[in-house]
C-alpha positions as CSV (number, residue, x, y, z in Angstrom):
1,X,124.5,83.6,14.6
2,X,124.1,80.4,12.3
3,X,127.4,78.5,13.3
4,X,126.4,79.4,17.7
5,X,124.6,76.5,19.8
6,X,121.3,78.1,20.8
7,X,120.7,77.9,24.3
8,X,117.8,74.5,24.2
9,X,120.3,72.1,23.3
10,X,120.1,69.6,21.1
11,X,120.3,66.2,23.1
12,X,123.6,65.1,21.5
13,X,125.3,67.3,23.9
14,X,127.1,65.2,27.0
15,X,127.1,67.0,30.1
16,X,130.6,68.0,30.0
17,X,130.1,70.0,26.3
18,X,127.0,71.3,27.8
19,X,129.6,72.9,30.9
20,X,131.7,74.2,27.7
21,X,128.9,75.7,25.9
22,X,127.5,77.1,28.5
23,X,130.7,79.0,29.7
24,X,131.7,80.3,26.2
25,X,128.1,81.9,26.5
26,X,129.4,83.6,29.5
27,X,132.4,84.6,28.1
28,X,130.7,85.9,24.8
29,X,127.8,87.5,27.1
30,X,130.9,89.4,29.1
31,X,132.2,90.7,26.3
32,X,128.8,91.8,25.0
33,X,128.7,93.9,28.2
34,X,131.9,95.5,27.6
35,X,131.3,96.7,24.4
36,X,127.7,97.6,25.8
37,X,129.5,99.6,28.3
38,X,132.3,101.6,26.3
39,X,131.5,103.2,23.1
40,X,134.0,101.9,20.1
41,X,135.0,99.0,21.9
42,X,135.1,95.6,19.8
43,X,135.6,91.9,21.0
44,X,135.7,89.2,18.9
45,X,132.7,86.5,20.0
46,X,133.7,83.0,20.3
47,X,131.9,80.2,18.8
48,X,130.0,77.8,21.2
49,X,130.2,74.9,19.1
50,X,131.7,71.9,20.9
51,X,132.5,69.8,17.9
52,X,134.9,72.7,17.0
53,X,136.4,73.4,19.8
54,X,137.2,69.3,20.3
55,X,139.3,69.6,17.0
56,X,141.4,71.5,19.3
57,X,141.7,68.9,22.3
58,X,139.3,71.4,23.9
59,X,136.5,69.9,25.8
60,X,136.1,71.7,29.5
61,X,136.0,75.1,30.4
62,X,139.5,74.5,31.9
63,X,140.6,73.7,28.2
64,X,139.2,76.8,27.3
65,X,140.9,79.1,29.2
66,X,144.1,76.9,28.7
67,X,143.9,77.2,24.9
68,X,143.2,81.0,25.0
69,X,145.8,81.4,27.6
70,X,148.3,79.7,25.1
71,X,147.3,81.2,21.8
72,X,147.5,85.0,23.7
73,X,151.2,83.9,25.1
74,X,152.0,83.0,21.0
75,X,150.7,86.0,19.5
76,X,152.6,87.7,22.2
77,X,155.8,85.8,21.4
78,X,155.2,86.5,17.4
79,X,154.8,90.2,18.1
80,X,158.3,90.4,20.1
81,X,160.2,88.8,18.1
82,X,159.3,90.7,15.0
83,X,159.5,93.5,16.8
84,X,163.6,92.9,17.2
């Protein structure tokens, strides 16, 4: 868990990377529960840091979602057309 933001953040944080953060844990803590829940389930865990994320033009949960959104609609695209 080296490269995750523990949950006392460091004071460099703004309050908006803070909102990110915080709602990646959620994401990551939803998973966590699913996996919990079914036996052989796996799900990837996303990392919380907001430096890396802003690499990406991420920087609000909205981003986020946006970004994940986009990258699942690619992947999706990729498979279909090889599938042809």
């Amino acid at each position: 868990m080296s490269n995750y933001i523990v949950e006392s953040y460091n004071e460099k944080y703004c309050r908006s990377q803070r909102t990110l953060i915080n709602h990646i844990n959620k994401v990551n803590a939803d998973a966590q529960s699913r996996m919990d829940a079914i036996p052989n389930l796996w799900i990837g865990k996303l990392t919380n840091d907001p430096d890396h994320w802003a690499d990406y033009g991420v920087y609000t949960p909205e981003d986020f979602e946006r970004y994940l959104d986009n990258e699942a609609k690619h992947c999706q695209e990729k498979e279909e057309f090889y599938e042809k």
